[in-house]
C-alpha positions as CSV (number, residue, x, y, z in Angstrom):
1,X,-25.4,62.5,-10.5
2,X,-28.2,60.0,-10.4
3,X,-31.2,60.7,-11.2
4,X,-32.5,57.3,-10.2
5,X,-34.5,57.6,-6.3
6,X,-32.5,57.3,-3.4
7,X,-32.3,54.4,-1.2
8,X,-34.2,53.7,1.9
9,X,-33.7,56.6,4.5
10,X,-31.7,58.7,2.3
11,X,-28.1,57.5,2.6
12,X,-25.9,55.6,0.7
13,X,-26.1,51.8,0.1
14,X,-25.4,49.4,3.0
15,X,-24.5,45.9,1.6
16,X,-22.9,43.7,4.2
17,X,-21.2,41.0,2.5
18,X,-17.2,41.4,3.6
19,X,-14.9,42.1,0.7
20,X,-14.0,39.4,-0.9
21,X,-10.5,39.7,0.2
22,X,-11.1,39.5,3.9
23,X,-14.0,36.7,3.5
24,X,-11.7,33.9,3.7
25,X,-9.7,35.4,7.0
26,X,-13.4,35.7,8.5
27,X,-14.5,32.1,7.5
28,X,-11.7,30.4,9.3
29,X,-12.4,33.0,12.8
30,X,-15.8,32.1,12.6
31,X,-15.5,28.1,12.5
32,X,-13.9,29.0,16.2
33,X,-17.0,30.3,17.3
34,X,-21.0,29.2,18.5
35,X,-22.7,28.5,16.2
36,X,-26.7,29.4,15.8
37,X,-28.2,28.0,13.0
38,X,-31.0,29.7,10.9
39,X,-34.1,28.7,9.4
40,X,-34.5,28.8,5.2
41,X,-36.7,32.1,5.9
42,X,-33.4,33.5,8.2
43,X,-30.6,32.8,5.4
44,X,-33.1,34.6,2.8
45,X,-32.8,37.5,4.7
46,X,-29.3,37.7,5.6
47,X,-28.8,37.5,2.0
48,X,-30.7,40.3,1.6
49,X,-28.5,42.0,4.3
50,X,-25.8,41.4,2.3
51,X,-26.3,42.3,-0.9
52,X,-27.6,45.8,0.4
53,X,-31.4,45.1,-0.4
54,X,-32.3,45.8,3.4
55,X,-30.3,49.3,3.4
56,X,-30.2,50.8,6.1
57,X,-30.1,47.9,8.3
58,X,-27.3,46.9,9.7
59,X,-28.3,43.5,11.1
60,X,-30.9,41.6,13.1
61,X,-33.2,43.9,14.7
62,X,-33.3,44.4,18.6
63,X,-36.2,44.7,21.0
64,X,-37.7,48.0,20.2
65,X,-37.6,47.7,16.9
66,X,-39.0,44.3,16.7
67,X,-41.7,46.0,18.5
68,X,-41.6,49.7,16.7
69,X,-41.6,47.5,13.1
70,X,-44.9,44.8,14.4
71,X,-46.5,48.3,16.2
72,X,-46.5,51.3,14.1
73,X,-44.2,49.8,11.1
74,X,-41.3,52.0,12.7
75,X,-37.9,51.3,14.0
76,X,-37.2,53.0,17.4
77,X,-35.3,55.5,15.2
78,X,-38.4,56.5,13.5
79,X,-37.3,54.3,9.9
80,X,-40.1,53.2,8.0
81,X,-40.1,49.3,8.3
82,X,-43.1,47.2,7.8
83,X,-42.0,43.6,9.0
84,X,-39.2,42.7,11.7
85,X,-36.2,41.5,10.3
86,X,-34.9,39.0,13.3
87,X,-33.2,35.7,13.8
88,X,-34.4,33.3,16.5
89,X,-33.0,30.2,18.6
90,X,-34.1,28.3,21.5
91,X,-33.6,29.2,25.1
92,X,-30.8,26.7,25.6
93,X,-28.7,28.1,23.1
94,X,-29.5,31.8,23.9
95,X,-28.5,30.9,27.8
96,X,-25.2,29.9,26.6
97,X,-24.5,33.0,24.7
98,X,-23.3,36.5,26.1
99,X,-24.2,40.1,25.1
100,X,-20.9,41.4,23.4
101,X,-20.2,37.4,22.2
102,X,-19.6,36.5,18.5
103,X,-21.8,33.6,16.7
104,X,-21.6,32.4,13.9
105,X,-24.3,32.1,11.3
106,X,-25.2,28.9,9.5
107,X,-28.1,27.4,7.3
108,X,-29.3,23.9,8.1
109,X,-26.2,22.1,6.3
110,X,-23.9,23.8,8.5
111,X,-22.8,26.1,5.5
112,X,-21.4,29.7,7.4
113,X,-23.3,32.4,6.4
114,X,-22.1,35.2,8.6
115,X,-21.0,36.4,11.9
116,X,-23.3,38.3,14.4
117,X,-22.2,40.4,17.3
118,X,-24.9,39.4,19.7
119,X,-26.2,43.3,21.3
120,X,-29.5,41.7,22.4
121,X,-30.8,39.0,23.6
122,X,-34.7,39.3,23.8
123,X,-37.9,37.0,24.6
124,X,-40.3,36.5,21.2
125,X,-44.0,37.0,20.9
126,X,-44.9,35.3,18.6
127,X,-48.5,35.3,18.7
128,X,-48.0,39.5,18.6
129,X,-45.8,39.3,16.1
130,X,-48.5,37.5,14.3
131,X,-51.5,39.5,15.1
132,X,-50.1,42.8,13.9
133,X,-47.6,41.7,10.9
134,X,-50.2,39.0,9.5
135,X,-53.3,39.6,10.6
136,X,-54.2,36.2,12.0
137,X,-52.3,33.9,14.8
138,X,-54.0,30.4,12.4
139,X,-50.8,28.4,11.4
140,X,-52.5,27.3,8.5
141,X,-50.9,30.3,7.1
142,X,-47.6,29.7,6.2
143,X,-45.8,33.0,7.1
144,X,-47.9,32.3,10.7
145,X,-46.7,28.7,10.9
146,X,-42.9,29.8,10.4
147,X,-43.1,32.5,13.3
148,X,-45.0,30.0,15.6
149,X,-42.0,27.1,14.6
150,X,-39.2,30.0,15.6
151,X,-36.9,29.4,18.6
152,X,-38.1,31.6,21.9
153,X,-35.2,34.0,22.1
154,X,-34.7,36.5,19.2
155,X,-30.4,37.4,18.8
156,X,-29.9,40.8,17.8
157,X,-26.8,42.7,16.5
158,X,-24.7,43.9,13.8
159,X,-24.0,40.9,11.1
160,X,-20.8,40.9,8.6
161,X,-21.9,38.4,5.5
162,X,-19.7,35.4,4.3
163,X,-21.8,33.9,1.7
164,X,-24.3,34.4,-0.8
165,X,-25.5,30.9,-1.3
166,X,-25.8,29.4,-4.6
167,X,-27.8,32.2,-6.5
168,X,-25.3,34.1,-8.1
169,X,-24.1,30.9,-9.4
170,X,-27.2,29.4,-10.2
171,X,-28.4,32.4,-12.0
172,X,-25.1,34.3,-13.7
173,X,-27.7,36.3,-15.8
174,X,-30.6,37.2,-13.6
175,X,-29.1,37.9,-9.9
176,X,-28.6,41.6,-9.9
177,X,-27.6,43.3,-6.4
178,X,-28.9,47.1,-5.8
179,X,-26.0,48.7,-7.4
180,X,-26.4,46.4,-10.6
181,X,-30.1,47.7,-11.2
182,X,-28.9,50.7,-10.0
183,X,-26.3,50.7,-12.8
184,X,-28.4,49.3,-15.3
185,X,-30.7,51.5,-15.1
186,X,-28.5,54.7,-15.4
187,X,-26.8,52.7,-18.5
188,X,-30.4,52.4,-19.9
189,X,-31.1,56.3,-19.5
190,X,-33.6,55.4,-16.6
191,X,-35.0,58.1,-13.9
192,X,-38.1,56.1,-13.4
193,X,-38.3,52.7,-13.0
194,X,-41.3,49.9,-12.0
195,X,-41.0,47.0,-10.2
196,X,-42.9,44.5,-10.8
197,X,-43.0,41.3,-8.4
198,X,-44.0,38.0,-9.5
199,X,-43.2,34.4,-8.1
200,X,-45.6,32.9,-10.9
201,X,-44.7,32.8,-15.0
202,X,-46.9,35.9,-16.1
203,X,-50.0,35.5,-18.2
204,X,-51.8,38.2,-19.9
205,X,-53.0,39.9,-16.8
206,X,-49.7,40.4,-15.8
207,X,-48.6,41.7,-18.7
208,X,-50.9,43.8,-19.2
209,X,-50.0,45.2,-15.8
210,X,-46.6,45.4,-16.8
211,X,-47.5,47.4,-19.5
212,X,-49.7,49.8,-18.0
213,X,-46.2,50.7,-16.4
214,X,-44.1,51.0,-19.1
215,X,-46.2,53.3,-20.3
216,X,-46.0,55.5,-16.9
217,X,-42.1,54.9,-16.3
218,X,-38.8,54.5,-18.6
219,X,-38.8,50.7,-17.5
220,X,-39.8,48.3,-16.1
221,X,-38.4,45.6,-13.7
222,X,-39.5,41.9,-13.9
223,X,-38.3,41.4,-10.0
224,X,-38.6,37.3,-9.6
225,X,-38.5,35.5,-6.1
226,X,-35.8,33.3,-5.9
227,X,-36.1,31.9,-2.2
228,X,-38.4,29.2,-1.1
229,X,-41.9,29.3,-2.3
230,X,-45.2,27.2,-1.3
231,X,-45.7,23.5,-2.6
232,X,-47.3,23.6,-6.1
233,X,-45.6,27.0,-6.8
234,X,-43.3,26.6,-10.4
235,X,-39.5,26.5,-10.2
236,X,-37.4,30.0,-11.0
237,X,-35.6,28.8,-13.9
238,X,-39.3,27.8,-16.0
239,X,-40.5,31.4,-14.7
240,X,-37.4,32.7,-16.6
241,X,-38.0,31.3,-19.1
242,X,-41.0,31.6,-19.8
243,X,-40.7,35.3,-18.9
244,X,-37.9,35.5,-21.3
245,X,-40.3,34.3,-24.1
246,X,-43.2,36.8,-23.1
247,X,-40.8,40.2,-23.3
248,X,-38.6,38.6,-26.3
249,X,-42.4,38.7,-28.0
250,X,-44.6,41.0,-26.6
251,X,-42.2,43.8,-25.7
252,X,-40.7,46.5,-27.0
253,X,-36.8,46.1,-26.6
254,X,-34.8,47.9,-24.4
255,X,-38.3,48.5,-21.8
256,X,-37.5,45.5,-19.4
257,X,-34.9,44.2,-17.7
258,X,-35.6,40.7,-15.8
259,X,-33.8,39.7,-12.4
260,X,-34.4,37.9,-9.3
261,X,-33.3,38.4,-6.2
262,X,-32.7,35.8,-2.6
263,X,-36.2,36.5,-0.6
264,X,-38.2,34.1,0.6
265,X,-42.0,35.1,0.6
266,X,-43.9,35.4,4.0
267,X,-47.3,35.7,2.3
268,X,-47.7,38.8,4.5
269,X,-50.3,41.0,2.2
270,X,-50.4,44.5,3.0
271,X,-47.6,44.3,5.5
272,X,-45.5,42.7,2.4
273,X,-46.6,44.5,0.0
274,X,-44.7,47.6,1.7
275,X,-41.8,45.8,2.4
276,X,-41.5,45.3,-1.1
277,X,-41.9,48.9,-2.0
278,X,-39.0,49.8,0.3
279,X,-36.5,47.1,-0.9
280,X,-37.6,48.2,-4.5
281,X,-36.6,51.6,-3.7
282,X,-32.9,50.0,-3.0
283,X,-32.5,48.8,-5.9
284,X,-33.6,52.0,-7.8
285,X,-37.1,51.9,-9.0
286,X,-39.4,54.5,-8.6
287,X,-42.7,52.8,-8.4
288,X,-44.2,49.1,-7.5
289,X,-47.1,47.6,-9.4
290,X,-49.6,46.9,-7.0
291,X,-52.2,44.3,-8.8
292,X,-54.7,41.8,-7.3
293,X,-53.9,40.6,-3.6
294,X,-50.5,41.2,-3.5
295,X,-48.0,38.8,-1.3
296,X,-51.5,37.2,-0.1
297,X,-52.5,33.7,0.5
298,X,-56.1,32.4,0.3
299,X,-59.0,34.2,2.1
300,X,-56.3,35.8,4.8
301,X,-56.7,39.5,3.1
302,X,-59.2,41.2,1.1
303,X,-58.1,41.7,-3.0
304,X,-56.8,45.3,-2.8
305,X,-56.4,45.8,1.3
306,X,-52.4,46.0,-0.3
307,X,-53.5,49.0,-2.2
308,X,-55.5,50.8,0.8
309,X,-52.7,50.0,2.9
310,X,-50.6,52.4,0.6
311,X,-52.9,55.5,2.1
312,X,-52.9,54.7,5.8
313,X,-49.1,54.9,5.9
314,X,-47.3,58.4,7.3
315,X,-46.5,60.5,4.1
316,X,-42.6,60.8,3.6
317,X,-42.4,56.9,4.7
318,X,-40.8,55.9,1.9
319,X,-39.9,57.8,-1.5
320,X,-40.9,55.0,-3.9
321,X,-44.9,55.2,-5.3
322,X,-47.5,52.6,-5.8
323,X,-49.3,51.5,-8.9
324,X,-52.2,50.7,-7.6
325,X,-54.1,49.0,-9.9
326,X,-57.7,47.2,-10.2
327,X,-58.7,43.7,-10.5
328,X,-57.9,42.5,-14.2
329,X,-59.5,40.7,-16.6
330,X,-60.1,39.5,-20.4
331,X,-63.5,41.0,-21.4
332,X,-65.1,39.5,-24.5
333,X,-67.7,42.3,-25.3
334,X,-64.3,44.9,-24.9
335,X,-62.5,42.6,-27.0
336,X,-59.2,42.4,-24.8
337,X,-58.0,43.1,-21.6
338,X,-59.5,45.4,-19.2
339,X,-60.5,46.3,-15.3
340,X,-63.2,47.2,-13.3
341,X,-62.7,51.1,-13.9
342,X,-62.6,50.7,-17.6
343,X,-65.4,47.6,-18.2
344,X,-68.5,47.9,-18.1
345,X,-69.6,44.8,-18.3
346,X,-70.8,42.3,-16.5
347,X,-69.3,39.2,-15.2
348,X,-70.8,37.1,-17.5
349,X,-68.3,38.6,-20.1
350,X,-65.3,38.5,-18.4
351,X,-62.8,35.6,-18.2
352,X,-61.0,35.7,-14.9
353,X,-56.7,35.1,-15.0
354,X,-54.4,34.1,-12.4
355,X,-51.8,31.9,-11.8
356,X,-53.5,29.5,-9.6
357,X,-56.3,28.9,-12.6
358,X,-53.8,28.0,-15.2
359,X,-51.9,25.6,-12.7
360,X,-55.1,23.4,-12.3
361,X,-55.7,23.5,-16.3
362,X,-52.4,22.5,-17.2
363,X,-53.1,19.1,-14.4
364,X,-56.4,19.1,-15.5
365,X,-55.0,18.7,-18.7
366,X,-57.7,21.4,-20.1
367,X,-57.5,23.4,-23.4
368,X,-56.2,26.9,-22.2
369,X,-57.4,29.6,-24.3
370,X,-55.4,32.3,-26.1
371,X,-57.3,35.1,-23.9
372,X,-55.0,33.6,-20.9
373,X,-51.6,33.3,-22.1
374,X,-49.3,33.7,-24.8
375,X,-48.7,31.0,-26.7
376,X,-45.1,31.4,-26.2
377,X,-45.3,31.3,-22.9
378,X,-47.8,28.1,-22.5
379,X,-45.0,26.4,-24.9
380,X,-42.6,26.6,-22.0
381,X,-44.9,25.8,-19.6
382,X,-46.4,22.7,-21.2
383,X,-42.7,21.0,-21.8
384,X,-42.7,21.7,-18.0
385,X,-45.1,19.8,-17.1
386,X,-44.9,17.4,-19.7
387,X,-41.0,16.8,-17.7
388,X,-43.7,16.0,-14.3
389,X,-45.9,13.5,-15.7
């Protein structure tokens, strides 16, 4: 029996990619039907449908729980679920298409996806959408922008998955569905496992977060986004990489296992933050690190609101735990790493990390110092760039 934590509301897995055998029967009864195509955000999650990451859902959510989830972060079931999972299209389409009606699913190239059983048909608002899952109705955020951009009539229903797009392709080595950490993790001797997100290369503030966890749980998971990120933002296969380089060096063996899975990031905050936890918890971990503004985007949320929105949830929401942990930095009087509950220096003393910082010294072309990143890691970074110029 496992001893890893349960998924999401307590039942068994729910992937809902078809068997492979019947895929092919599906595909040819689904280029017979409508077809509603999906934004790049929309494929990202039914991907996630499919490979069981958004257990137990069992599609695109309806009315009430579009409501329940942007209200109170519930279903109407009562499920804990931070952010709506819904597909939109415009009003012209949605006329055309009958409650009980099979559509099929399709990314911007035409490429089928899936086939939804339309239960619902349902008028979107957006700007309450926005208000309560964001914080802000400005579409100069991006997650804002994308909701505002949707079509006016959200479809709802049970969806069957054809396709998992080119990820487990691109990335033989790092794509890992819920039952692959799952086993993994059992195969390692694992009952408590961290995630830890990242859609940046990790410098020494991320590591040392990732190793504040190891020593807390058996392992640790490098979890990296593999959907569409924001301009500027580095490509998944130098984040490898130069992930590969940090734990190959830095770690001790057998403590991390690296994977990436098909999301594409909202830039939520909080709201994000949790849906991470609960996904985590589908693929078998225990415990999310919870660092600096997590899933946030400029001035939209405070630095740890993600952590104090951790205490204002309904105990029992979800079985995974946060690692909520403080502002990081390099302090020179400490002589390493430290935060804000250990240092007690001022901030004349302390070198500030992030990922945005070393972006504009590497096209500032500045010296970055050891105190920011391994030199492993800057290696494969710098050949990177070096490849842009």
């Amino acid at each position: 029996m496992s001893k890893l934590t349960p998924p999401h509301g307590n039942g068994p897995l729910n992937p809902l990619l078809a068997p492979e055998a019947e895929r092919q029967g599906a595909l040819q009864r689904a280029g017979a039907l409508r077809q509603v195509p999906m934004s790049s955000r929309e494929v990202s999650d039914l991907l996630m449908l499919a490979m069981g990451a958004y257990t137990p859902l069992t599609g695109f959510m309806g009315e009430a729980d579009w409501r329940g989830c942007c209200l109170d972060m519930k279903t109407a079931d009562g499920l804990f679920w931070p952010i709506p999972i819904t597909l939109s299209c415009d009003s012209d389409l949605a006329d055309g298409i009958t409650v009980g009606e099979e559509v099929a699913l399709v990314d911007e190239a035409g490429t089928v996806f899936g086939i939804l059983e339309v239960a619902e048909k349902y008028a979107i608002e957006k700007a309450f959408e926005c208000t309560h899952v964001y914080r802000t109705t400005d579409i100069a955020h991006a997650g804002v922008e994308k909701v505002m951009r949707q079509g006016a009539v959200n479809l709802a229903g049970p969806v069957t998955a054809l396709n998992e797009g080119h990820y487990a392709e691109s990335y033989p080595v790092l794509y890992y569905r819920p039952e692959d950490t799952r086993a993994l993790f059992q195969a390692q001797g694992w009952s408590t496992v961290a995630a830890f997100q990242t859609r940046n290369p990790m410098h020494r503030s991320h590591e040392y977060l990732a190793k504040i966890a190891v020593e807390i749980c058996d392992g640790l998971l490098i979890h990296q986004v593999l959907g569409a990120l924001k301009s500027g933002d580095i490509p998944a296969d130098v984040r490898v990489a130069s992930i590969d380089a940090l734990v190959a060096n830095y770690f001790v063996p057998g403590t991390v296992i690296q994977a990436g899975y098909p999301i594409e990031m909202r830039y939520a905050g909080p709201r994000e933050a949790l849906l991470h936890a609960v996904f985590r918890q589908n693929f078998g971990c225990s415990h999310l690190v919870v660092g600096r503004d997590h899933a946030g985007l400029g001035d939209y949320y405070g630095p740890l609101d993600a952590h104090h929105i951790f205490d204002q949830i309904d105990k029992g929401s979800m079985e995974i735990q946060p690692l909520k942990i403080d502002i990081t930095f390099h302090c020179f009087k400490c002589g390493g790493m430290a935060t804000a509950r250990t240092c007690p220096h001022g901030e004349e003393d302390r070198l500030n990390i992030s990922g945005t910082r070393l972006r504009e010294m590497f096209a500032n072309g500045e010296q970055i110092p050891v105190e920011f990143s391994r030199p492993e890691v800057l290696n494969v970074l710098r050949a990177y760039y070096d490849d842009m110029k």
